[in-house]
Backbone bond lengths (Angstrom), bond angles and torsions (degrees), N, CA, C in turn:
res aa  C-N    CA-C-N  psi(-1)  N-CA   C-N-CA  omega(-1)  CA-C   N-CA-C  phi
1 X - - - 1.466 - - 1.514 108.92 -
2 X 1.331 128.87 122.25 1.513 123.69 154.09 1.300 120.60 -43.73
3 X 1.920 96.05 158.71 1.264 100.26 -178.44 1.531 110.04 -55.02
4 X 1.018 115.81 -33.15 1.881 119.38 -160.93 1.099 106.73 -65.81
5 X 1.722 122.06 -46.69 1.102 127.06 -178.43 1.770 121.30 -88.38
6 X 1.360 102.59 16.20 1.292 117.59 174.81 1.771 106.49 -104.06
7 X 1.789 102.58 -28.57 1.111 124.58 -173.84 1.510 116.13 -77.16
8 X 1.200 117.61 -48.57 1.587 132.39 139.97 1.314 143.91 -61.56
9 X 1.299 112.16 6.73 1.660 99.62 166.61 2.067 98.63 118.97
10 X 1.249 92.43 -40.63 1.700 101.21 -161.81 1.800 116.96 90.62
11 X 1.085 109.52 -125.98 1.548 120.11 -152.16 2.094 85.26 -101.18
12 X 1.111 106.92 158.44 1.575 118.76 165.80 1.316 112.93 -53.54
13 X 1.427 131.87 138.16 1.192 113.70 155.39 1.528 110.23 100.20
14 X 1.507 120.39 -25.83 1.670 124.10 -174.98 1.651 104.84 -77.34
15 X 0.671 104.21 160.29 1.552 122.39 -173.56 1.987 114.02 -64.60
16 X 1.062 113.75 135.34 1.712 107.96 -149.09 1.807 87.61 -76.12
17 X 1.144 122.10 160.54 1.272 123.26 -166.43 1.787 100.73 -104.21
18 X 1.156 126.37 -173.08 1.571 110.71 -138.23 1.836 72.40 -124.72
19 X 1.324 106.87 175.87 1.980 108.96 169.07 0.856 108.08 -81.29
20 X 1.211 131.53 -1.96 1.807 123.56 173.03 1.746 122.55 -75.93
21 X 2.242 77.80 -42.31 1.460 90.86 -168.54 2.115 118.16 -66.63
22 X 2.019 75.47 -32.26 1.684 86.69 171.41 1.635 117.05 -58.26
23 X 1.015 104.28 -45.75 1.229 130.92 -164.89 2.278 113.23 -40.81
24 X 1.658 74.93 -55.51 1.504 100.49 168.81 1.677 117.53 -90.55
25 X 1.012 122.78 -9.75 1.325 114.89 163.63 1.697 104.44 -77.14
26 X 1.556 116.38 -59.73 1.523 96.23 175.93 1.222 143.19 -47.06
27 X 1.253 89.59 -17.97 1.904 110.15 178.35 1.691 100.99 -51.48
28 X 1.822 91.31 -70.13 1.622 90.28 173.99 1.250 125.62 -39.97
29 X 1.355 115.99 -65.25 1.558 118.25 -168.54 1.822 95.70 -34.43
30 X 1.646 93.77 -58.37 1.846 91.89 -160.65 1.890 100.01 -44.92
31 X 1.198 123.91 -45.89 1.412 122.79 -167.37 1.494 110.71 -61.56
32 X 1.335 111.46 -36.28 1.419 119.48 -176.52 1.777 109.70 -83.61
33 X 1.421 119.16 -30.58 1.760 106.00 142.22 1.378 134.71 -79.07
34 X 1.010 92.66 8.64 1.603 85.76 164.76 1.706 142.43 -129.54
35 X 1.905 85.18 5.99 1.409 99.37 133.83 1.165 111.28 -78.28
36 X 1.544 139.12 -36.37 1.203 91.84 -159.91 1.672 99.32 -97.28
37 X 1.214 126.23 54.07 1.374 117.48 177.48 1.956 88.65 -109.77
38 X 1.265 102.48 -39.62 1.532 99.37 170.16 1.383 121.61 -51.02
39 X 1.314 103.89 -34.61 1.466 115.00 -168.20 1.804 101.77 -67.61
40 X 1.217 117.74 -54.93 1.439 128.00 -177.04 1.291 102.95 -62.78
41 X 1.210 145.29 -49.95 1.234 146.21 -158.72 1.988 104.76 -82.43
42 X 1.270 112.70 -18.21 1.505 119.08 164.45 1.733 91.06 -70.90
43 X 1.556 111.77 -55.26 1.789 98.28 -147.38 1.446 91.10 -82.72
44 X 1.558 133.52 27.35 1.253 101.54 174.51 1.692 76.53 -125.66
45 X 1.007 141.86 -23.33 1.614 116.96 175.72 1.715 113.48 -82.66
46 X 1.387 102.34 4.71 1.541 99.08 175.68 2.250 99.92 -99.80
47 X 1.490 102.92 -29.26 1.241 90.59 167.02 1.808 123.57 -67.03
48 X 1.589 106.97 -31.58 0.855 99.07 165.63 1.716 145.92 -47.39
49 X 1.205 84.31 -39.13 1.539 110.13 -179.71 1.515 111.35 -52.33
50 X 1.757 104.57 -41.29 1.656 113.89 -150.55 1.854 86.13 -84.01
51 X 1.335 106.81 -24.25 2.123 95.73 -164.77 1.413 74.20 -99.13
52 X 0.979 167.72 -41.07 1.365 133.11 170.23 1.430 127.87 -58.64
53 X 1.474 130.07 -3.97 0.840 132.44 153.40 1.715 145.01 -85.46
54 X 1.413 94.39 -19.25 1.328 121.88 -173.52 1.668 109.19 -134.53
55 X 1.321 96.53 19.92 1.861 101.57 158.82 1.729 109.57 -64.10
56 X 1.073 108.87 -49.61 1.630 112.41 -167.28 1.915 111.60 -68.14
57 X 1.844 90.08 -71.86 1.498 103.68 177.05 1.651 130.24 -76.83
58 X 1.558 119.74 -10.33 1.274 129.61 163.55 1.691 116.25 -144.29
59 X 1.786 102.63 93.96 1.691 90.31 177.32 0.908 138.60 -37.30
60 X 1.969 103.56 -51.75 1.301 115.41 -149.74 1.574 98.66 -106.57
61 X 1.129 138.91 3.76 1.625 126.61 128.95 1.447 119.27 -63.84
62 X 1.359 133.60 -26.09 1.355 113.17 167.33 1.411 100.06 -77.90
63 X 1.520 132.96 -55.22 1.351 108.72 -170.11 1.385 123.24 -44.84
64 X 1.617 120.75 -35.59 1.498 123.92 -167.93 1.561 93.24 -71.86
65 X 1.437 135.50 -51.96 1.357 126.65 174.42 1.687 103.77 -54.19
66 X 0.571 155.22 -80.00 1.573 152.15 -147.85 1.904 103.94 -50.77
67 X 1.508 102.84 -44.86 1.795 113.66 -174.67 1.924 91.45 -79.24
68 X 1.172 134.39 -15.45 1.508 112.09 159.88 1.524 119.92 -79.43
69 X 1.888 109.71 -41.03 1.235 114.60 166.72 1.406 117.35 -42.13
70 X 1.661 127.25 -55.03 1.420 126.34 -179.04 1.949 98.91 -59.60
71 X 1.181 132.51 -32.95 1.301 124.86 -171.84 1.844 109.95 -63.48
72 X 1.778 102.07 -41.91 1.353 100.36 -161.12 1.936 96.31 -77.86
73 X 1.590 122.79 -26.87 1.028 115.39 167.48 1.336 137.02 -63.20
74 X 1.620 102.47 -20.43 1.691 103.25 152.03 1.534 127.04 -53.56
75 X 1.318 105.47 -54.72 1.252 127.82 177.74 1.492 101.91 -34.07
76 X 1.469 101.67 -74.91 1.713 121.82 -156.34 1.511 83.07 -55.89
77 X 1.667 144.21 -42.43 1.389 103.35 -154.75 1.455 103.31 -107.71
78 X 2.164 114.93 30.87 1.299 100.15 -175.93 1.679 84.27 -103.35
79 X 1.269 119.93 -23.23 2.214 131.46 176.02 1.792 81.61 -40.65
80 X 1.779 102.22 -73.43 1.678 94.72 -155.94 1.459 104.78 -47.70
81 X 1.528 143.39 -56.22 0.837 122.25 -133.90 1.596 100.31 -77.49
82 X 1.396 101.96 -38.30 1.860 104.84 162.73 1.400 138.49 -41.57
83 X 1.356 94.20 -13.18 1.498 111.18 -162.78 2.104 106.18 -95.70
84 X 1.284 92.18 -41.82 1.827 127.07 172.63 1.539 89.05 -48.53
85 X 1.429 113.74 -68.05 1.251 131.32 -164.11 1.712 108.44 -52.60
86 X 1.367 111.10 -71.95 1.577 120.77 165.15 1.295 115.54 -13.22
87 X 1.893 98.19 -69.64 1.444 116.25 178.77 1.742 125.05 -31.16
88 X 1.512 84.29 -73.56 1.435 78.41 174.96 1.169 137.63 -74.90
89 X 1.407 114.63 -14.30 1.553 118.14 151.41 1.689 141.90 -60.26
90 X 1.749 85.98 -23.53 1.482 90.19 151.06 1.434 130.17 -85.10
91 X 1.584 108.06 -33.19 1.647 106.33 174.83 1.369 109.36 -47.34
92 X 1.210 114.21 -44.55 1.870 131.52 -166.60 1.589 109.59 -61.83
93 X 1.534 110.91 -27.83 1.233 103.34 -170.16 1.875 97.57 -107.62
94 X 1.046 118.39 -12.97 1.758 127.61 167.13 1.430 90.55 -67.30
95 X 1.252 132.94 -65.15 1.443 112.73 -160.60 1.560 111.89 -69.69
96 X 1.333 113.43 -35.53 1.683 107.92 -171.43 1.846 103.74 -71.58
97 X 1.243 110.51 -9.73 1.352 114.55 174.35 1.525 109.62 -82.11
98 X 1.313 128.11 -31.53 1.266 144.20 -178.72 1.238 70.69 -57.28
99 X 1.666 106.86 -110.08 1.646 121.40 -160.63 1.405 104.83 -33.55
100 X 1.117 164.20 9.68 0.953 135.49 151.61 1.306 115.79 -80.18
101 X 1.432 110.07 -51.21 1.703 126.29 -164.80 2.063 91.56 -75.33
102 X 1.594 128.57 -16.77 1.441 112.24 157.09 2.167 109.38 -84.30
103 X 1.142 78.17 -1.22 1.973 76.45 173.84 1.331 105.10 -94.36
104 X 1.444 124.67 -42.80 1.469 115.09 162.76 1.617 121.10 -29.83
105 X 1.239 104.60 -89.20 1.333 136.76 170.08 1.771 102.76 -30.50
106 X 0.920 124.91 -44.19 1.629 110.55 -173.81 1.439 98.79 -86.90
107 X 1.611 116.14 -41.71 1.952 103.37 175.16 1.524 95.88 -69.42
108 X 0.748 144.76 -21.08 1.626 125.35 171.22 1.422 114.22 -52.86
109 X 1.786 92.88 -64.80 2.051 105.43 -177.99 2.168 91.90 -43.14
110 X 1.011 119.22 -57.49 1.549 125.21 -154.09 1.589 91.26 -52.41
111 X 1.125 109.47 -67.19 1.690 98.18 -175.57 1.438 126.09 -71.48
112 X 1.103 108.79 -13.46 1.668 107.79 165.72 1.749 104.90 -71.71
113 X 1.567 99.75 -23.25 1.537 75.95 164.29 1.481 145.37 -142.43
114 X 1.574 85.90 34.26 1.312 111.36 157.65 1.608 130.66 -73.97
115 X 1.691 77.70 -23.94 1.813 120.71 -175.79 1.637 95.76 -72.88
116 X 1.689 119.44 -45.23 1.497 110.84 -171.27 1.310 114.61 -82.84
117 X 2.111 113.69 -10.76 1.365 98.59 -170.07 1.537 105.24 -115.48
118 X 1.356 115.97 40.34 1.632 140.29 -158.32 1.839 82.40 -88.84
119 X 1.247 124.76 129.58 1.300 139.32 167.83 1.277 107.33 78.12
120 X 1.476 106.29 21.74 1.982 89.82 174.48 1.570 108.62 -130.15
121 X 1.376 115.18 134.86 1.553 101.95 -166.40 1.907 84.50 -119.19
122 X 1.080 102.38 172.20 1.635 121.02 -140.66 1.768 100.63 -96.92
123 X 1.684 91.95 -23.36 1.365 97.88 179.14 1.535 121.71 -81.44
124 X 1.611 105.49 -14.15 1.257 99.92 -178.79 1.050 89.02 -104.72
125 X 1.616 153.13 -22.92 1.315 124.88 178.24 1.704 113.08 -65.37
126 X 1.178 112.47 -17.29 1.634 109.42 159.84 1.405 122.11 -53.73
127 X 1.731 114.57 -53.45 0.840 140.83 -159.74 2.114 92.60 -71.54
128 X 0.938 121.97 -48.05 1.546 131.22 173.65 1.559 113.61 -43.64
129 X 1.929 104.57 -62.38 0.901 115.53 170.03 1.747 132.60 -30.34
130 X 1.198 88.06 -66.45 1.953 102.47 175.62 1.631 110.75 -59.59
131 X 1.625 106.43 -37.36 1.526 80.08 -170.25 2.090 89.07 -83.04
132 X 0.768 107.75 -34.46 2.146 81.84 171.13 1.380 100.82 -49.52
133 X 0.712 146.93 -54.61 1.723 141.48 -177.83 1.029 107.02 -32.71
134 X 1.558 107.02 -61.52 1.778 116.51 -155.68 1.895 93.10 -79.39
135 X 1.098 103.64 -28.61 1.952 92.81 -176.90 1.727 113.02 -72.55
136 X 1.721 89.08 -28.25 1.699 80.58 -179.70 1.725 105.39 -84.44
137 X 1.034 116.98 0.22 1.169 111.29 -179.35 2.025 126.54 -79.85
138 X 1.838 77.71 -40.47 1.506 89.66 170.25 1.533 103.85 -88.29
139 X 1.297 142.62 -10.17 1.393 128.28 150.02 1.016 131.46 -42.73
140 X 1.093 112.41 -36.00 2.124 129.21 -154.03 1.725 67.79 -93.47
141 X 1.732 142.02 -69.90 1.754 143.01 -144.99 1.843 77.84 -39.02
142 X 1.523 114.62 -57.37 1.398 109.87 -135.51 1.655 109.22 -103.19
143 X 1.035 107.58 34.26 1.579 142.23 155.57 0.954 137.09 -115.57
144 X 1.317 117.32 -23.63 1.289 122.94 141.46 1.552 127.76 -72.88
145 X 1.445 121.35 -29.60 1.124 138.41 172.23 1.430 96.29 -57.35
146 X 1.493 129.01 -72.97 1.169 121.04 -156.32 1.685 96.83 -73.84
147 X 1.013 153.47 -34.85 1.013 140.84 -167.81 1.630 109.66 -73.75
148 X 0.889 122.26 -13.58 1.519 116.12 -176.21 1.567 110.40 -95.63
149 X 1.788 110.10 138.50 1.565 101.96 -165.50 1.678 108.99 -62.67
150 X 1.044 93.58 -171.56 1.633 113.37 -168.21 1.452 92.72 -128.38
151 X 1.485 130.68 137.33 1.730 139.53 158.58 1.701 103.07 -60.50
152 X 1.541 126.27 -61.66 1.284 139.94 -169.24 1.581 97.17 89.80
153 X 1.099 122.71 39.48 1.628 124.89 -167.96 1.275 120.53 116.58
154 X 0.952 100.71 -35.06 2.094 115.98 -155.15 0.859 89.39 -76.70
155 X 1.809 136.51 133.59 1.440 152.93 161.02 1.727 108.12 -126.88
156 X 1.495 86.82 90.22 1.984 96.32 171.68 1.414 109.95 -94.13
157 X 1.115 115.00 161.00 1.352 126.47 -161.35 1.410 89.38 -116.36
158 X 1.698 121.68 130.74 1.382 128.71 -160.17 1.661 107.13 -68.72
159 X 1.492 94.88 -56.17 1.816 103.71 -170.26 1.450 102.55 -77.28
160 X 1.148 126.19 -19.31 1.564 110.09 170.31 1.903 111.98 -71.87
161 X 1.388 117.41 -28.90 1.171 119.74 -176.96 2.099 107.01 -71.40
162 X 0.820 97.05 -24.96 1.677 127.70 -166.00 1.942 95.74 -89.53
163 X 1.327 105.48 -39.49 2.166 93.15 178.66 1.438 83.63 -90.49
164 X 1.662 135.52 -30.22 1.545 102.45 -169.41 1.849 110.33 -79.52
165 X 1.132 114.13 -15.58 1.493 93.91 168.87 1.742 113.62 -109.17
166 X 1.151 133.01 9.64 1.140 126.55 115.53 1.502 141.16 -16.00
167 X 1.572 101.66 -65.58 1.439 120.55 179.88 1.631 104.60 -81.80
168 X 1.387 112.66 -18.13 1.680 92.80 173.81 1.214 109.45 -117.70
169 X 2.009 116.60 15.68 1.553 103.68 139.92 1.466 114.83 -52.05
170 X 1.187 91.31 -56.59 1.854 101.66 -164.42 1.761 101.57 -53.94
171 X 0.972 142.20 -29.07 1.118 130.22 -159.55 1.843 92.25 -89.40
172 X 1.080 121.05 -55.32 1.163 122.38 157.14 1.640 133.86 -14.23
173 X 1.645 95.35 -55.37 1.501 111.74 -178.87 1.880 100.93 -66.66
174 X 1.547 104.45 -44.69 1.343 103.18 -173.32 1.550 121.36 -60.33
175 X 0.975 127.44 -24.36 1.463 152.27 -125.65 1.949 82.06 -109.95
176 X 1.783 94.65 -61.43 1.575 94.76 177.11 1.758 115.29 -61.38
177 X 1.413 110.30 -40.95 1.650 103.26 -162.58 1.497 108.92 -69.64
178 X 1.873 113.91 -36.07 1.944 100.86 149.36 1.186 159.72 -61.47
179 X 1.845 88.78 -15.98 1.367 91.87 178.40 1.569 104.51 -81.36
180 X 1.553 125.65 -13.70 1.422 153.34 -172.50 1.782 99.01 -62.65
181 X 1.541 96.92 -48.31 1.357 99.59 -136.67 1.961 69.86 -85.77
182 X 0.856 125.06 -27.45 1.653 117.89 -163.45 1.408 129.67 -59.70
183 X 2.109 86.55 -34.00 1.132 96.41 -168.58 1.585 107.96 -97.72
184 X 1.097 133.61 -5.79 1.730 144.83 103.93 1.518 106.55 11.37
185 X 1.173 113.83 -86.51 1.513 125.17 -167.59 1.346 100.26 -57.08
186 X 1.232 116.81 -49.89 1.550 118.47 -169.96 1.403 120.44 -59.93
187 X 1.319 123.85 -41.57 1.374 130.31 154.59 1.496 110.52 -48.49
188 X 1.153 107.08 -62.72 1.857 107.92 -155.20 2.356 92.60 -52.68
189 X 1.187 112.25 -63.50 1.199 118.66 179.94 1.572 105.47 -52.79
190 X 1.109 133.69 -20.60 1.568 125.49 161.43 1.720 122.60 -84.92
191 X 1.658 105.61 -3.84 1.649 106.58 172.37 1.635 95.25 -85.01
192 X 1.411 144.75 -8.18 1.325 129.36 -154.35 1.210 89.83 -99.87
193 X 1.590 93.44 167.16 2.017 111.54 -167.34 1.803 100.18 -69.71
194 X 0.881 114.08 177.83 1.950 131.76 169.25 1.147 88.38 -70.02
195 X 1.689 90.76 130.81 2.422 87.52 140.80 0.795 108.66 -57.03
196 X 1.217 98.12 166.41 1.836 135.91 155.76 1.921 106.03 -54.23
197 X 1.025 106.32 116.21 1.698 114.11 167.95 1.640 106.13 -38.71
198 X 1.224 133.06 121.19 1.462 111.40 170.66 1.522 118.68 -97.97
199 X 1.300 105.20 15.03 1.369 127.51 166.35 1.192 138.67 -75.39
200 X 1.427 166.00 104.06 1.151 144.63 -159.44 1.228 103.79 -68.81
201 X 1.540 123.30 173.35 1.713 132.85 175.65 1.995 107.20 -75.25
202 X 0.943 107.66 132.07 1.425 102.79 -160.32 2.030 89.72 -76.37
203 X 1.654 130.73 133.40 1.159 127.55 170.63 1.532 127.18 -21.36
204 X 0.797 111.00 129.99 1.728 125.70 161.40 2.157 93.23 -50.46
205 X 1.310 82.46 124.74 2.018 72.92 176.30 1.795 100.93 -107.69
206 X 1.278 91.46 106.92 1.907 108.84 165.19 1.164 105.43 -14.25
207 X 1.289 99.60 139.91 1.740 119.59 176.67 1.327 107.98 -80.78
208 X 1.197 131.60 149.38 1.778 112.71 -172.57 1.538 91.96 -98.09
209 X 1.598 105.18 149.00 1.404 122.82 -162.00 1.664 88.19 -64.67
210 X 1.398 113.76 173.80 1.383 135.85 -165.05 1.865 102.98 -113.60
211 X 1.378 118.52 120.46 1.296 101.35 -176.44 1.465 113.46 -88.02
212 X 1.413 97.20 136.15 1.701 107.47 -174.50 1.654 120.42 -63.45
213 X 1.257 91.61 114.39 1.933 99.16 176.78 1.230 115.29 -4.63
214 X 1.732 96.00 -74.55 1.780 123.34 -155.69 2.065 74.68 -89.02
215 X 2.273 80.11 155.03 1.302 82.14 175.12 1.741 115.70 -83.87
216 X 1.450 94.52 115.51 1.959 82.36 170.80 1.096 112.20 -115.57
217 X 1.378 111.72 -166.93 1.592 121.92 -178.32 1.490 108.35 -97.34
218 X 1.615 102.26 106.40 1.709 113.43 177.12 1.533 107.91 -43.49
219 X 1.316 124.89 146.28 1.292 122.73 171.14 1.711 102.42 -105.67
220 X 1.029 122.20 132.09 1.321 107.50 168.91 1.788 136.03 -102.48
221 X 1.167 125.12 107.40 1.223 131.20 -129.56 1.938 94.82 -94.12
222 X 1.188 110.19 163.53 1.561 115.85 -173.90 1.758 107.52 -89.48
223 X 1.108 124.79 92.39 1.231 126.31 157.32 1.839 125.36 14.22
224 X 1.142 105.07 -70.03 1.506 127.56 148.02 1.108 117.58 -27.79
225 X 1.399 136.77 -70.55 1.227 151.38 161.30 1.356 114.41 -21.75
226 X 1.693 112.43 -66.25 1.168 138.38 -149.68 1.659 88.39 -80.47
227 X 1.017 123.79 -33.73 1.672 113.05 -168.84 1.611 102.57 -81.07
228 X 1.064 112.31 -60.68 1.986 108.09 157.97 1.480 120.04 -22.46
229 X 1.126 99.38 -63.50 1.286 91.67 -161.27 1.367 109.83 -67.88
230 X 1.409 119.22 -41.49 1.709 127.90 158.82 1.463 119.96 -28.41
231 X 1.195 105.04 -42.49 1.794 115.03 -163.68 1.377 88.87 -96.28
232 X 1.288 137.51 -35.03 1.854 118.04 178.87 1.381 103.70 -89.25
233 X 1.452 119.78 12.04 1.566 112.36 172.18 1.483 108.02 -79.08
């Protein structure tokens, strides 16, 4: 099939072609004008060439080159305007292909999850809701229950437990400010001077006399004496 007739649809009756398929046929066309926009733009700088050469020494070969040049410049600006045209007929059909292939894709997401919420009505997920409420509620009663001590019988009375150690702070406190105050006393009676000895000084005990070299005549002295004179020595 030609481009044209690839470009148009084809024959009556054939099957409509998809936005992809369009999509890529314009591509071609655009590739196939724009060789030939190259193509024209060679034969009009090669006509150029020939009436610039034969302006002086042959008119009417430059004129006949110059009246093909104006022909191929028709051409070239009827490609562009075809080309403008293409263009945006391809942008037009890229985007409706976008949106389509994001219209796929979102009716897909929709029934996958119409698909996940198939057998569930809204009233009983309310209805679900509360009783998790109400279970966590009596969970937390019976966690606290078990966490709180147990007597095993024993029933103390708070503020009576509360004046007896009260009352044996205080006994406590007292206990410290005498033993405080004692050791007070004990110092002050350890800054004072010594008694007095109530003892007398036990005697100086006599030196025993020295025996005399030469023989003399011992004197023998009175006991009595001897302790005096010791003690005022």
């Amino acid at each position: 099939m030609s481009v044209f007739g690839k470009l148009f649809g084809g024959k009556k009756g054939d099957k409509p072609q998809t936005t992809g398929e369009a999509i890529q046929n314009l591509r071609e066309t655009e590739e196939m004008l724009v060789k030939k926009q190259d193509f024209l733009e060679k034969k009009i700088e090669s006509e150029m060439v020939v009436a610039r050469k034969n302006a002086k020494t042959n008119k009417r070969m430059a004129l006949n080159a110059l009246k093909k040049k104006k022909r191929y410049d028709k051409q070239l600006q009827q490609i562009d305007g075809t080309l403008t045209t293409i263009e945006q007929q391809r942008e037009a059909l890229e985007g409706a292909n976008t949106n389509t292939a994001v219209l796929q894709t979102m009716k897909s997401a929709a029934d996958a999850l119409k698909n996940a919420h198939k057998g569930m009505d809204v009233d009983n997920v309310h209805d679900m809701m509360d009783d998790i409420a109400e279970q966590q509620d009596v969970a937390k009663e019976i966690s606290e229950a078990i966490s709180n001590p147990v007597a095993f019988g024993e029933d103390f009375d708070e503020d009576e437990l509360e004046a007896e150690l009260n009352e044996l702070e205080m006994e406590g406190d007292m206990e410290e400010q005498e033993k405080l105050e004692a050791e007070l006393l004990d110092v002050g009676v350890a800054d004072q001077l010594p008694e007095t000895p109530r003892e007398e000084p036990a005697a100086a005990v006599a030196k025993p006399a020295q025996v005399p070299k030469k023989k003399e005549k011992v004197v023998e002295e009175d006991p009595d004496m001897a302790e005096l004179a010791a003690w005022a020595s």
